[in-house]
N, C-alpha and C positions, 0 to 999 in steps of 0.2 A: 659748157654754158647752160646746158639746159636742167645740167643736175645741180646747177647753182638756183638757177628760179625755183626748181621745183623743192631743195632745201630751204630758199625764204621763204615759201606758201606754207609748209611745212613749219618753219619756226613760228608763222603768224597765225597758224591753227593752235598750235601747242600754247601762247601766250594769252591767247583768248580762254582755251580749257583752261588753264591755273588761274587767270582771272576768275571765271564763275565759279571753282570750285573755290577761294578766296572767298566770295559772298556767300557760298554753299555755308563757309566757317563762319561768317560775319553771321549770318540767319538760323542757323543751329544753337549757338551760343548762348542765350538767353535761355530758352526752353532745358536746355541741359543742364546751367546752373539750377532753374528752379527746379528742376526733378519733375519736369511733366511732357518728356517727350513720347508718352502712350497717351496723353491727351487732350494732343494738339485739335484745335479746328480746323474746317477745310484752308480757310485761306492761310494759315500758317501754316499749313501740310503742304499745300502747292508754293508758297516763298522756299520752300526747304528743299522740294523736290524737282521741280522745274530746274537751277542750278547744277545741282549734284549732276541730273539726269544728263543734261546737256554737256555738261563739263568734261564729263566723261568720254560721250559720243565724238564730240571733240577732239581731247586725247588720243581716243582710239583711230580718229579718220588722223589724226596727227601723223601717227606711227606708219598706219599703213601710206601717208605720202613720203613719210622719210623713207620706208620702205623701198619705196619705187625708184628710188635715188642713191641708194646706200646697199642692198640685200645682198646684192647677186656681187659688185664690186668692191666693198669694203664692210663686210660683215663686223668687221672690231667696232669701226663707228658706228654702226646702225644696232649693237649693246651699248656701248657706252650712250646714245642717244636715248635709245629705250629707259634704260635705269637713270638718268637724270633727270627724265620724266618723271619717271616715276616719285623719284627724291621730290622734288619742285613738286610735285603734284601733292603730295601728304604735307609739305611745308606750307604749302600754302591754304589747307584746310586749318592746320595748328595754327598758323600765321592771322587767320581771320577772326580763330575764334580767341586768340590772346588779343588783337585789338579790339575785341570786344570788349572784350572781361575788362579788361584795362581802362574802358570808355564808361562802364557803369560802378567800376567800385572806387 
């Protein structure tokens, strides 16, 4: 039971990180297309950065609770958890910045 709650806390950390790094892509986007991601201003340095930053911290407190649930008991699921993350995580930055790109041209 308790490695079930501590699995949802866990899924609901990991689904927030892919959300902000999903806006990390949606806010990246523009500046990339134009070719002026060396110079950005501050407020579009921090839309860009705050996201990513978080997204990530995120992730990584993800892991270390699926961790605490999966390590020492079921090491196979606690890879396959990891690297799905990780997949989901990079899909989700390409995923932000294709509806981007798709929303301006």
């Amino acid at each position: 039971m308790e490695n079930g709650i501590t699995r949802i806390v866990a899924a609901l950390c990991a689904a927030g990180a892919v959300g902000l790094l999903w806006m990390f892509g949606v806010f990246v986007a523009l500046p990339w297309q134009q070719g002026r991601m060396l110079a950005l201003n501050g407020a579009e340095l921090q839309v860009i950065i705050v996201p990513l930053t978080i997204g990530v911290a995120a992730a990584w407190g993800a892991l270390h609770i699926f961790a605490i649930a999966d390590r020492q008991g079921r090491p196979g699921l606690y890879r396959a958890i990891r690297a799905l993350l990780f997949i989901a995580a990079i899909a989700a930055v390409l995923g932000g910045i294709a509806w981007t790109l798709a929303r301006i041209n």
